[in-house]
N, CA, C and O atoms as a DFTB+ gen file, in Angstrom:
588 C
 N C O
     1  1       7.608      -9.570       8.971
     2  2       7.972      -8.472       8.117
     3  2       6.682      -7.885       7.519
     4  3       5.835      -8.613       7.002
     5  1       6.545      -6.447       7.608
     6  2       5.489      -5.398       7.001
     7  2       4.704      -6.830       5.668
     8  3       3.729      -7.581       5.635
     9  1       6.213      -6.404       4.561
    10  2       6.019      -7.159       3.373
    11  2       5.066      -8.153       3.403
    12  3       3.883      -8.103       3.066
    13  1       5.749      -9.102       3.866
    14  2       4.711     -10.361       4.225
    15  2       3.520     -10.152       4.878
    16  3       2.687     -11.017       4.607
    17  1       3.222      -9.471       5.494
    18  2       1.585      -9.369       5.814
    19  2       0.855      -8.390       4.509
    20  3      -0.326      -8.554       4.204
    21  1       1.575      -7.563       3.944
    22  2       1.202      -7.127       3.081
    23  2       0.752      -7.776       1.762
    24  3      -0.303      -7.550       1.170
    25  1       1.551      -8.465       1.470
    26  2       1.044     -10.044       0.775
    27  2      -0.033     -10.774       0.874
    28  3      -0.724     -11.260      -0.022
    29  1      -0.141     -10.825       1.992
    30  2      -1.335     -11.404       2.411
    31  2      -2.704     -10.707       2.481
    32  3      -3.771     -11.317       2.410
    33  1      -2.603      -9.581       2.604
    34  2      -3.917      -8.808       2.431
    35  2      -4.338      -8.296       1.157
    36  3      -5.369      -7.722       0.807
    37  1      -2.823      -8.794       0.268
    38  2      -3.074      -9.158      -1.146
    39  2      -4.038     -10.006      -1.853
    40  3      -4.894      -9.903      -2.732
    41  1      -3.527     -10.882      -1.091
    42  2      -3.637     -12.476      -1.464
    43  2      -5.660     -12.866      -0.689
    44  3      -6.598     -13.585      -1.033
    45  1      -5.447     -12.090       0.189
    46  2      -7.031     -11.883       0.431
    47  2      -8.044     -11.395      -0.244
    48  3      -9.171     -11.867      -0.393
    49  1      -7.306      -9.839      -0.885
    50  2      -8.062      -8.846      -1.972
    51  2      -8.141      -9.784      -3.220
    52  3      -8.928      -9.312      -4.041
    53  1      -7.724     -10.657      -3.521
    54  2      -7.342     -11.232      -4.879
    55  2      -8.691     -12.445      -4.895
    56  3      -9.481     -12.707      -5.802
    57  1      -8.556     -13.055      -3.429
    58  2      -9.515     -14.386      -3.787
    59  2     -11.131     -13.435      -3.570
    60  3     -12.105     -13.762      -4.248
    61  1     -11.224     -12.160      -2.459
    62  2     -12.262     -11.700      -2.471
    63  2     -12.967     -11.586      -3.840
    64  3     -14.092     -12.012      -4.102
    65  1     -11.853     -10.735      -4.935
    66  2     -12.957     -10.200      -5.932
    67  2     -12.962     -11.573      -6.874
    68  3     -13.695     -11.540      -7.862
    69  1     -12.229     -12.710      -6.637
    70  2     -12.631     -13.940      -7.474
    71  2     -13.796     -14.583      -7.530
    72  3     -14.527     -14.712      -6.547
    73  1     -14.140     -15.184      -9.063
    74  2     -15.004     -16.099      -8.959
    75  2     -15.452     -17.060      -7.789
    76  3     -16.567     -17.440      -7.431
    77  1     -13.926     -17.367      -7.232
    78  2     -14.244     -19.012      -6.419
    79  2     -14.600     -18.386      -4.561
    80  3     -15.058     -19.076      -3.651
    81  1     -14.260     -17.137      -4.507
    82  2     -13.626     -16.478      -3.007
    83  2     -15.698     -15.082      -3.629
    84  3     -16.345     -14.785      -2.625
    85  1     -16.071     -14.746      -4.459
    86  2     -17.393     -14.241      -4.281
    87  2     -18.232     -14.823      -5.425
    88  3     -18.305     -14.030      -6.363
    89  1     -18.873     -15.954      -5.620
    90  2     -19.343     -16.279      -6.524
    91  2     -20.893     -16.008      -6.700
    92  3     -21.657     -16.524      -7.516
    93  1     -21.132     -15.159      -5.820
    94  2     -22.493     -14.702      -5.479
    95  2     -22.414     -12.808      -6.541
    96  3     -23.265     -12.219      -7.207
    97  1     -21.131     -12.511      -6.219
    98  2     -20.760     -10.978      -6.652
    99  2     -21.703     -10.361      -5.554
   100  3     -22.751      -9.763      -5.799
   101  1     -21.269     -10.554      -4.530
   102  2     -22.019      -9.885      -3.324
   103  2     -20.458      -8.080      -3.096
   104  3     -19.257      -7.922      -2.875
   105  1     -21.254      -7.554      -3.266
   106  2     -20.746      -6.041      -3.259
   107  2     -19.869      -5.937      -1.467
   108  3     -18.892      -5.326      -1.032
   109  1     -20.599      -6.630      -1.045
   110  2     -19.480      -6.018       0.252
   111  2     -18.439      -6.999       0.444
   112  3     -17.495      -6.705       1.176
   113  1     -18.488      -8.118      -0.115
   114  2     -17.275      -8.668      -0.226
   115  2     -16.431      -7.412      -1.103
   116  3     -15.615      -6.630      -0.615
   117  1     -16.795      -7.463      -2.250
   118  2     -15.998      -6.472      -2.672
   119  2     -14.978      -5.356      -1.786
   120  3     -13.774      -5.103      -1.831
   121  1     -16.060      -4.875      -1.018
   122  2     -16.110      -3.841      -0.147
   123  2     -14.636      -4.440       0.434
   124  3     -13.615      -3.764       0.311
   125  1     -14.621      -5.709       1.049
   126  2     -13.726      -6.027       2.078
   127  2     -12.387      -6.221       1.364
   128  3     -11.370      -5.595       1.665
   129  1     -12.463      -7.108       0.424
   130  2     -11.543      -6.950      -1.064
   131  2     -10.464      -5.330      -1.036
   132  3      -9.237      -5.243      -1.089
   133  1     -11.472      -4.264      -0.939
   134  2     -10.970      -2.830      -1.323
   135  2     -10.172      -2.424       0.122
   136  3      -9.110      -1.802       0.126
   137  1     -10.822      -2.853       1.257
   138  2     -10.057      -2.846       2.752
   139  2      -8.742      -3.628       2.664
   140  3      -7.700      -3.190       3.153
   141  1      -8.804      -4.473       2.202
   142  2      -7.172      -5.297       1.925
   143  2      -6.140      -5.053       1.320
   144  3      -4.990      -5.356       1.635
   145  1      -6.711      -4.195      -0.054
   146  2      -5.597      -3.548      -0.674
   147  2      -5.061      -2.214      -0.167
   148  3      -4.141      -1.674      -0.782
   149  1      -5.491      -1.754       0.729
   150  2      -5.796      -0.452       1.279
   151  2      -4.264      -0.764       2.197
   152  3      -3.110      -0.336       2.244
   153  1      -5.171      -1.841       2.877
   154  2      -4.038      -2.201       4.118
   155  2      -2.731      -3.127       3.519
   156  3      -1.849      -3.539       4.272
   157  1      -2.741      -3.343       2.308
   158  2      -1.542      -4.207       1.390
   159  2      -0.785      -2.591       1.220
   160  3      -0.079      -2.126       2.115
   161  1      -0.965      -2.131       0.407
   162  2      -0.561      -0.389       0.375
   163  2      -0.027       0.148       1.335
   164  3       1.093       0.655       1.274
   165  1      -0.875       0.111       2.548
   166  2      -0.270       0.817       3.502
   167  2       0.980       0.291       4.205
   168  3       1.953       0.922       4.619
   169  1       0.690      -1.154       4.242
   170  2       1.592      -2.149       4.569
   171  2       3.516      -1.575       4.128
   172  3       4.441      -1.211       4.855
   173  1       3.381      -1.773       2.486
   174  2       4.205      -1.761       2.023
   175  2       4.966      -0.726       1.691
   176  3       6.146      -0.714       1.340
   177  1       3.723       0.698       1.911
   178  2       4.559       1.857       2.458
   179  2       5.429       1.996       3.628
   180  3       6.423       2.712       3.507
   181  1       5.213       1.456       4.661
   182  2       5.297       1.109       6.085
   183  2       6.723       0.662       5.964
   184  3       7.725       1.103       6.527
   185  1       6.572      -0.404       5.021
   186  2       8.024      -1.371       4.914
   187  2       9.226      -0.615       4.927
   188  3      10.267      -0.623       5.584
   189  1       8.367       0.563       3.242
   190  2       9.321       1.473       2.512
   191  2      10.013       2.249       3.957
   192  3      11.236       2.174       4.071
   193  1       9.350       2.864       4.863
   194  2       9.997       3.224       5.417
   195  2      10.730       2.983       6.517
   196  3      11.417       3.850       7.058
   197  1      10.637       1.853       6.897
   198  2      11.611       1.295       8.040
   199  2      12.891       0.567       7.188
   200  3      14.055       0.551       7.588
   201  1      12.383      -0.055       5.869
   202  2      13.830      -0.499       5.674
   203  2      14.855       0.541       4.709
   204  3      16.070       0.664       4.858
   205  1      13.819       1.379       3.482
   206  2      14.788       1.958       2.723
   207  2      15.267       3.586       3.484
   208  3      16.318       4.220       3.389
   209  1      13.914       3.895       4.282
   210  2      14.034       5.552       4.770
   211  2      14.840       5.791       6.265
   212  3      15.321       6.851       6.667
   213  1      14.827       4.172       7.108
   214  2      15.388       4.081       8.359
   215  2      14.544       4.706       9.259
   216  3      14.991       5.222      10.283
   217  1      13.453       4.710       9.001
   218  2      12.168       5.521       9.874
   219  2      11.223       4.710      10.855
   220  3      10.270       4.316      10.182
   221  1      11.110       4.335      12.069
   222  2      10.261       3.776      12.306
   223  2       8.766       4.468      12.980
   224  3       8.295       5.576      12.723
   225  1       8.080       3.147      14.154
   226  2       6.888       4.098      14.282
   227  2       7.250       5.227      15.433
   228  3       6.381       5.468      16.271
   229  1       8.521       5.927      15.493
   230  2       8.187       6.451      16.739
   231  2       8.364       8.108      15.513
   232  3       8.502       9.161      16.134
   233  1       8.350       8.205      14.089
   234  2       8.903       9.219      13.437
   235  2       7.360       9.825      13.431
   236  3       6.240       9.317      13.388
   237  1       7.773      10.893      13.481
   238  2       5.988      11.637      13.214
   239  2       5.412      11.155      12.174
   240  3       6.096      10.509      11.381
   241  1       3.716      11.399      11.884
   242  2       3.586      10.823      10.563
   243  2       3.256       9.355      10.313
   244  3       2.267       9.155       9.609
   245  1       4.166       7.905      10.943
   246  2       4.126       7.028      10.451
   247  2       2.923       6.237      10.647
   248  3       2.543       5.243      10.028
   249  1       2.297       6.968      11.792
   250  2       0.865       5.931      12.682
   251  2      -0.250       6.626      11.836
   252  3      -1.115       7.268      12.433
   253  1      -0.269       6.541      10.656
   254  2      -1.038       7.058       9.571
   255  2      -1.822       6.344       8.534
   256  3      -1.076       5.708       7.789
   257  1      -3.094       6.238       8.235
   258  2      -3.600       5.164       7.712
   259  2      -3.888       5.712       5.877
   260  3      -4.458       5.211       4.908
   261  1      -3.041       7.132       6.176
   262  2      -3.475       8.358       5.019
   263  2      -1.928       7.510       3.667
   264  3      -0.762       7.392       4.043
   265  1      -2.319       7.168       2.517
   266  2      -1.697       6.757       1.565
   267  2      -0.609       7.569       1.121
   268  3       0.543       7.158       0.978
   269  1      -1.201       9.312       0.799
   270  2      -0.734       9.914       0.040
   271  2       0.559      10.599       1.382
   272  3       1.714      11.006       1.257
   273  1      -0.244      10.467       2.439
   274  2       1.091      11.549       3.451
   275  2       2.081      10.079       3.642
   276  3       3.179      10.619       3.782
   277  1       2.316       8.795       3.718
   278  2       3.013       8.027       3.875
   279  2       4.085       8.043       2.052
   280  3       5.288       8.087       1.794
   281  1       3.119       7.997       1.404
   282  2       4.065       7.991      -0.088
   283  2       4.929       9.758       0.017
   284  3       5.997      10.023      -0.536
   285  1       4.120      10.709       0.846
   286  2       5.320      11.896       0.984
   287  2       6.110      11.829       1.838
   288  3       7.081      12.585       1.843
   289  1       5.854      10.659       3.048
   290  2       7.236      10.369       3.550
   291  2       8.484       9.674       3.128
   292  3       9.650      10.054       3.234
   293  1       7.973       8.521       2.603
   294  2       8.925       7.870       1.094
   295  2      10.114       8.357       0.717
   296  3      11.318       8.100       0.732
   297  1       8.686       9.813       0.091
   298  2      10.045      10.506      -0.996
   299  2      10.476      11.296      -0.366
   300  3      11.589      11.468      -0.861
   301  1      10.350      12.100       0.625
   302  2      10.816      13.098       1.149
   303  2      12.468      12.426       1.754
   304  3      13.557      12.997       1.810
   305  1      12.115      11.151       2.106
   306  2      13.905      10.587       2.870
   307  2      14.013       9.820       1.880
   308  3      15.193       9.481       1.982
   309  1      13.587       9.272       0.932
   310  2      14.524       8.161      -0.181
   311  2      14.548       8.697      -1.421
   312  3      13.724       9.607      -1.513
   313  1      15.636       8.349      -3.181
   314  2      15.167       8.688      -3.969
   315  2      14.159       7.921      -4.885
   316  3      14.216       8.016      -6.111
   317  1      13.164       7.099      -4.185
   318  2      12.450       6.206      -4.681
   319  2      11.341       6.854      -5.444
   320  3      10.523       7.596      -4.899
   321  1      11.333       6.628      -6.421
   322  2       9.929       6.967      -6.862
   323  2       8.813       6.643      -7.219
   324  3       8.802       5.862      -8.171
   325  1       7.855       6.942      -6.821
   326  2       6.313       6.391      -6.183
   327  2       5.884       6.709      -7.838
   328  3       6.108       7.720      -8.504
   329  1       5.189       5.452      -8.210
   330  2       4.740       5.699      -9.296
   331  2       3.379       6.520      -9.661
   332  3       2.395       6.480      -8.923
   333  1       3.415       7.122     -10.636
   334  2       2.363       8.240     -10.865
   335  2       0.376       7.958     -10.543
   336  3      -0.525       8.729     -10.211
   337  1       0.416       6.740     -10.802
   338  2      -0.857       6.304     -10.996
   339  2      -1.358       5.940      -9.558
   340  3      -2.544       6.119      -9.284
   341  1      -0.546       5.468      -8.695
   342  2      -0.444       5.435      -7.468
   343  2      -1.000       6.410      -6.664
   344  3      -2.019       6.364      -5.975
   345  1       0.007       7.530      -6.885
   346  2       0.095       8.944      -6.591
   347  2      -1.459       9.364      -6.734
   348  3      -2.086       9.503      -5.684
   349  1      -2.222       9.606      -8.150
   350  2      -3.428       9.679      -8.785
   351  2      -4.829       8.857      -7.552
   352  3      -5.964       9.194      -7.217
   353  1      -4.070       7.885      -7.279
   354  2      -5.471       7.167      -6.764
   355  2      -5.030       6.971      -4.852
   356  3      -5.662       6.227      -4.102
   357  1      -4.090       7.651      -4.513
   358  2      -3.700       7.167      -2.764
   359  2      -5.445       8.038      -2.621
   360  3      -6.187       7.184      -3.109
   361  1      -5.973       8.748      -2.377
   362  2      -6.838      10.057      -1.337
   363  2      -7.832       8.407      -1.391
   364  3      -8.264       7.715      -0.469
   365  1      -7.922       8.215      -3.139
   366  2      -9.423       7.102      -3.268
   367  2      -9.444       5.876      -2.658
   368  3     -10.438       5.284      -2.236
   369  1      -7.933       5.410      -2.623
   370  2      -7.495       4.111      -1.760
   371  2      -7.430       4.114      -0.759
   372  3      -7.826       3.089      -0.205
   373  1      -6.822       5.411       0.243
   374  2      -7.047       5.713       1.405
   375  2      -8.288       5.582       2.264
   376  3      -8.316       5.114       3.402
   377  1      -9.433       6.115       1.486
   378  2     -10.835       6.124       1.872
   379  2     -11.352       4.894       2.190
   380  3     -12.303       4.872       2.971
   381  1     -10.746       3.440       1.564
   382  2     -11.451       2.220       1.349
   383  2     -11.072       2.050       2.809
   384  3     -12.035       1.465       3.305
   385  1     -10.284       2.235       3.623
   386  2     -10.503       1.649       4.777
   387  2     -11.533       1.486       5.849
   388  3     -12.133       0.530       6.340
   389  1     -11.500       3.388       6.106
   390  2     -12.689       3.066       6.994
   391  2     -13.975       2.773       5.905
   392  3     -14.651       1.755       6.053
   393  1     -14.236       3.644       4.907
   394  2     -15.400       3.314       4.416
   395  2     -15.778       2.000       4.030
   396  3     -16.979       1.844       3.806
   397  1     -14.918       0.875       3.883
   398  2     -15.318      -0.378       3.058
   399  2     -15.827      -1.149       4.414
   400  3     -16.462      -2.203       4.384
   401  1     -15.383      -0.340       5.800
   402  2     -16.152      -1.539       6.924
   403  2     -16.911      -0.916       7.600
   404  3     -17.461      -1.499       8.534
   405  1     -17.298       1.051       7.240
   406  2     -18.787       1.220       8.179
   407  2     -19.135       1.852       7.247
   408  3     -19.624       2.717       7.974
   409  1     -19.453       2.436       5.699
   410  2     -20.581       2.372       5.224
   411  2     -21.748       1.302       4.938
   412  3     -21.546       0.097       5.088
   413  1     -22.648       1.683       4.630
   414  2     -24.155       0.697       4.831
   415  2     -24.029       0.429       3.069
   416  3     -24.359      -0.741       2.873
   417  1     -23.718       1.018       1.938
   418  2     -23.779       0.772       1.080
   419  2     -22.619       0.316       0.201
   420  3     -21.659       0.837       0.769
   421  1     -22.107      -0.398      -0.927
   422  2     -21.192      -0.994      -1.095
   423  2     -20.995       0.356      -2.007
   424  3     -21.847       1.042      -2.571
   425  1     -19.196       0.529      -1.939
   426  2     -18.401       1.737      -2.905
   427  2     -17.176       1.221      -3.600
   428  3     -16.374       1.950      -4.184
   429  1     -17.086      -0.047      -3.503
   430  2     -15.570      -0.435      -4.200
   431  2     -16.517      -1.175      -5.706
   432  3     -17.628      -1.702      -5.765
   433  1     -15.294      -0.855      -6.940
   434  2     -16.103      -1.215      -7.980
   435  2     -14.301      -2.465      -8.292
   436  3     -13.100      -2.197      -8.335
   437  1     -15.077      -3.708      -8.425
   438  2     -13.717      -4.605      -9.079
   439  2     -13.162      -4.495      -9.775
   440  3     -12.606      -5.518     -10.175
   441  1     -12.857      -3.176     -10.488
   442  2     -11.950      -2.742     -11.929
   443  2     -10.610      -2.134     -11.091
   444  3      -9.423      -2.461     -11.072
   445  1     -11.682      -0.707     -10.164
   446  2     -10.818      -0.216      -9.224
   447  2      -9.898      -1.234      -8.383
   448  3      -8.683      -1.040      -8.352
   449  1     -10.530      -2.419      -7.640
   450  2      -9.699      -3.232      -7.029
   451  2      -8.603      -3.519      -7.474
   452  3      -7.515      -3.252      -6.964
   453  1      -8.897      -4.313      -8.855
   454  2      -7.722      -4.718      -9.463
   455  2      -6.527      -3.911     -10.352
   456  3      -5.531      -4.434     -10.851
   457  1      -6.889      -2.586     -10.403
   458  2      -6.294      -1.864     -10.327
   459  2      -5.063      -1.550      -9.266
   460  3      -3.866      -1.353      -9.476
   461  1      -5.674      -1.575      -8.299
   462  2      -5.107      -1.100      -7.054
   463  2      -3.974      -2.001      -6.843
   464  3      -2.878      -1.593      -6.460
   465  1      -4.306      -3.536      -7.155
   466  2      -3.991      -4.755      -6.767
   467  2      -2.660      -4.818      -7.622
   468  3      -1.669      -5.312      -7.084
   469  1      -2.559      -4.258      -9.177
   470  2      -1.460      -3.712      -9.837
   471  2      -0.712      -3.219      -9.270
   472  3       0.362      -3.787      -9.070
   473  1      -0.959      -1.997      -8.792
   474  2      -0.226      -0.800      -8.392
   475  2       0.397      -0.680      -6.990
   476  3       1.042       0.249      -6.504
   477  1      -0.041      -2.108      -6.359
   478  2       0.705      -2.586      -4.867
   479  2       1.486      -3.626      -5.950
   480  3       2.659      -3.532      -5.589
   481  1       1.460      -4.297      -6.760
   482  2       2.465      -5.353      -7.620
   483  2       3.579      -3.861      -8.312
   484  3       4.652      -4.436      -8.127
   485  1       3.788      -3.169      -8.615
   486  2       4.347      -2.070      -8.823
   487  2       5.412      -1.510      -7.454
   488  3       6.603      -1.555      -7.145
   489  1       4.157      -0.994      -6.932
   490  2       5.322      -0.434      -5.506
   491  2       6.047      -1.610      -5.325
   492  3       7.268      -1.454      -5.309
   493  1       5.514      -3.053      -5.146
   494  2       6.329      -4.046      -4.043
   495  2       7.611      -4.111      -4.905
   496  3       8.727      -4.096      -4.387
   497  1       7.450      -4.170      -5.984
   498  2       8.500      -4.279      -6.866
   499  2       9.620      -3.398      -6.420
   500  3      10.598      -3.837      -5.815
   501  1       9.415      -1.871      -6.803
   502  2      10.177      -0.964      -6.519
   503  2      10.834      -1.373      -5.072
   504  3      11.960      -1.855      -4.947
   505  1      10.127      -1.153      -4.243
   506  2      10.603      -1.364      -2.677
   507  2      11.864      -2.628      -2.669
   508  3      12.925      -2.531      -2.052
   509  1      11.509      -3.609      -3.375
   510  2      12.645      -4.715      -3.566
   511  2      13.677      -3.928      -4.042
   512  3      14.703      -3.701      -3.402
   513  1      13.358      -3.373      -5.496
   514  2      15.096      -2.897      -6.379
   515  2      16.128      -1.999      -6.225
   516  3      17.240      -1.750      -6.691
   517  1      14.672      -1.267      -4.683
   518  2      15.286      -0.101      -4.052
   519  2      16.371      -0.967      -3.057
   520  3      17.573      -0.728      -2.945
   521  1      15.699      -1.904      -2.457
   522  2      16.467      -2.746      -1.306
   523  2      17.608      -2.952      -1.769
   524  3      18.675      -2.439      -1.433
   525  1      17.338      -3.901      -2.745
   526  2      18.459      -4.593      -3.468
   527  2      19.785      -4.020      -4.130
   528  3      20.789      -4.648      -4.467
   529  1      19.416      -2.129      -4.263
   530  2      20.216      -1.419      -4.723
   531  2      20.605      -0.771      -3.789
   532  3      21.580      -0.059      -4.031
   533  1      19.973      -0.727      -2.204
   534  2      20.637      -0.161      -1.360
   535  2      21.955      -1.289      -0.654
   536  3      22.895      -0.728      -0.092
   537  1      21.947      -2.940      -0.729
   538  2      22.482      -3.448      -0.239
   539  2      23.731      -3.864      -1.357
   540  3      24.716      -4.537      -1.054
   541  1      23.467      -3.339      -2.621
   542  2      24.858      -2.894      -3.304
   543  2      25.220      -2.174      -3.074
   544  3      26.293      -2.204      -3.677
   545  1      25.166      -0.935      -2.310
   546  2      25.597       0.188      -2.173
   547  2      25.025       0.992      -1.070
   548  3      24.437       2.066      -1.196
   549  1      25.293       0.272       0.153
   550  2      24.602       0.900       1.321
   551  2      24.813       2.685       1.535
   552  3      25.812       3.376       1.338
   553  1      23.579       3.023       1.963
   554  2      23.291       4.727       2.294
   555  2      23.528       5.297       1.090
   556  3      24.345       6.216       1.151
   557  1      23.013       5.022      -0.176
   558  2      23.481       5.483      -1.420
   559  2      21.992       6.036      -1.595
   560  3      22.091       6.949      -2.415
   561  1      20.808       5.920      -1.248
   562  2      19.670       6.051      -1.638
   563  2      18.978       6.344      -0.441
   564  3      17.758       6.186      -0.457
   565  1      19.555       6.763       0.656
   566  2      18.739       7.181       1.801
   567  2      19.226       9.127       2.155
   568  3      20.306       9.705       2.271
   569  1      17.635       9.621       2.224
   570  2      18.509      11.155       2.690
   571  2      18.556      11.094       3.713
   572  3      18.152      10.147       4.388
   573  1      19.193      12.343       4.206
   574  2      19.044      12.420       5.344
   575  2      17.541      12.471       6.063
   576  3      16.646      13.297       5.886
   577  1      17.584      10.930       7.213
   578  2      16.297      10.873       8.151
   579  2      15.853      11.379       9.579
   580  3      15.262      10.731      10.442
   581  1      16.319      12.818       9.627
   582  2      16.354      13.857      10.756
   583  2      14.837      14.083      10.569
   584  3      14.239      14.099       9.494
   585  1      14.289      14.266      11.878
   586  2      12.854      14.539      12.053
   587  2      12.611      16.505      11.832
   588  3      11.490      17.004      11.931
């Protein structure tokens, strides 16, 4: 499941920016840290839309590594709502992918990480209560998913 790997690139971003996982504070760990949450994010957008939107990868759009056009697929088929701060930082989170594994200089700062690292603890949340409220009440929260 999306989820579960998404977790995990959590759970990667988390020991990266730690004491015990960079105890050097070597910046491109960081770097790799900011690639995980990127791909935790994208992950769990991914989820959003195969389980709450009924979308998979063959829907235009989904083979997308872009934050902010996956959170407008979201909303465009569910009434889920993507939280604001999220919204604010997808273009900057988006960027950590490719940039955190071929720039030469380090660009992720550990405030931002753990930030980020929130705001995937946020979505995952939602994505559950959305689930959980769609399987009280199936197709109650899905629009129509016509391409």
């Amino acid at each position: 499941m999306l989820l579960d790997r998404a977790d995990r690139d959590i759970y990667n971003a988390k020991w990266l920016i730690s004491p015990s996982g960079n105890p050097s504070n070597d910046e491109l760990l960081d770097d790799m840290a900011a690639y995980h949450v990127q791909q935790g994010i994208e992950k769990a957008l991914k989820h959003a839309l195969k389980t709450i939107c009924c979308l998979d990868e063959t829907y235009k759009g989904y083979r997308t590594h872009d934050i902010m056009a996956l959170i407008n697929i979201v909303q465009d088929h569910s009434d889920m709502k993507i939280p604001e701060r999220l919204i604010n930082a997808a273009i900057d989170i988006t960027s950590w992918e490719a940039r955190s594994r071929y720039n030469d200089s380090p660009l992720s700062v550990r405030k931002e990480i753990s930030e980020a690292i929130d705001m995937y603890d946020e979505l995952k949340q939602l994505i559950l209560a959305e689930l959980n409220k769609q399987s009280e009440q199936p197709d109650s929260s899905v629009k129509d998913t016509k391409n």
